[in-house]
Each structure stands twice: as structure tokens, then as C-alpha cells.
C-alpha positions as a printed Julia matrix, in Angstrom:
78×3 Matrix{Float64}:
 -129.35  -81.0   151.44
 -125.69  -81.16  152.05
 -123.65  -83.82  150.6
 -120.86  -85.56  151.81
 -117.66  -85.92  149.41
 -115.62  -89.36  150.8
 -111.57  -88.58  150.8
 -109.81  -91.85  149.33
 -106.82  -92.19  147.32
 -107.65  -93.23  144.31
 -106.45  -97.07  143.6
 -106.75  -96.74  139.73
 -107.76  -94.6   136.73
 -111.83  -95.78  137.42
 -111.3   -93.83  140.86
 -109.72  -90.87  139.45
 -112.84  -90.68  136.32
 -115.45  -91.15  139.52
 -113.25  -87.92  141.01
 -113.54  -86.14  137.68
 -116.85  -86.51  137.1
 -117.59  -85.55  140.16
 -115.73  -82.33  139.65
 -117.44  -81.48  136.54
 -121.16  -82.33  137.47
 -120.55  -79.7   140.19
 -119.15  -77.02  138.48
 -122.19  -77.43  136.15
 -124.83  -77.31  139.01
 -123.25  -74.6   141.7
 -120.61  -73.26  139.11
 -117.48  -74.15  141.12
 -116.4   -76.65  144.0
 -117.59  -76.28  147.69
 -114.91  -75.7   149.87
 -115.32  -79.53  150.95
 -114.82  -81.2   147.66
 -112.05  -78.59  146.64
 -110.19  -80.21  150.34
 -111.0   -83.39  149.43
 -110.23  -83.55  146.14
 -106.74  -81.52  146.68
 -105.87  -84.23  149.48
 -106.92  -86.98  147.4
 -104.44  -85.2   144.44
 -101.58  -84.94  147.29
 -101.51  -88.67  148.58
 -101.75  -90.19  144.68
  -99.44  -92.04  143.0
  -97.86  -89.82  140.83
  -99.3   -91.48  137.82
 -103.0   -90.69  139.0
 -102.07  -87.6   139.91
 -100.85  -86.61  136.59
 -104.17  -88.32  134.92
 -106.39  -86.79  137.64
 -105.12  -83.39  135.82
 -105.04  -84.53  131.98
 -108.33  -85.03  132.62
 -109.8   -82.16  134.59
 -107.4   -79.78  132.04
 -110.0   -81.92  129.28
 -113.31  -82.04  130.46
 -113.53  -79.42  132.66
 -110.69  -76.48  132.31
 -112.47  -74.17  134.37
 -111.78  -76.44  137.64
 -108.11  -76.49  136.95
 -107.53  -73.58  139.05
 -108.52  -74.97  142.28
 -105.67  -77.41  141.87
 -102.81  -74.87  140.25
 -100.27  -75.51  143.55
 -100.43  -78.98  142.39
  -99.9   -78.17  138.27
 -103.22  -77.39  137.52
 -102.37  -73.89  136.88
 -102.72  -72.4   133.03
């Protein structure tokens, strides 16, 4: 069963640790992002304040490194 990944800008730090776990709980089950949660969560990354952005990252670099390079064009990159 497909599921659907909501695009949203993320309002605060909660939203961005939602988008984070979200990351990491499906890296652990498929071993990397469908091509609709990499969009979303790029787009989500590009329309951020620039504060969330930068935590969005700290935080995928942390708890899940091997995501990181789905979001290198944005810093993510090693």
C-alpha cells in the first residue's frame, strides 16, 4: 500500500523532527527515500526559513547520515 507524504513548510523545529523521522524510519524499512518523499522533502527544504532549513540538515547529518545525499544541492553533501 502506497503512502502519501503531505508537502508543508515546516512552521517550527516539531515540523522539521516529524520530517526527520520520517526520513529515517524509511531509510530503515525500504533502505532509501521513494522518489515522492525525496520531492517532497527537497521542496519542503527549498521553501524553509533558513533556520529550519539549516536544522532540517543538523539533524538528518545526526540521525541519519546516509539520507544526506539526497539533499547535497541544498548542503547536505559530505
Amino acid at each position: 500500500m502506497a503512502r502519501t507524504i503531505s508537502v508543508l513548510k515546516w512552521e517550527s523545529e516539531q515540523d522539521v523532527d516529524n520530517a526527520v523521522r520520517d526520513i529515517r524510519g524509511e531509510m530503515e524499512r525500504q533502505g532509501g527515500l521513494t522518489k515522492d518523499t525525496e520531492r517532497a522533502m527537497q521542496h519542503s527544504l527549498q521553501v524553509a526559513d533558513p533556520d529550519l532549513a539549516n536544522y532540517f540538515l543538523r539533524e538528518v547529518r545526526k540521525q541519519t547520515p546516509d539520507a544526506l545525499h539526497y539533499f547535497q544541492e541544498y548542503g547536505g553533501g559530505a
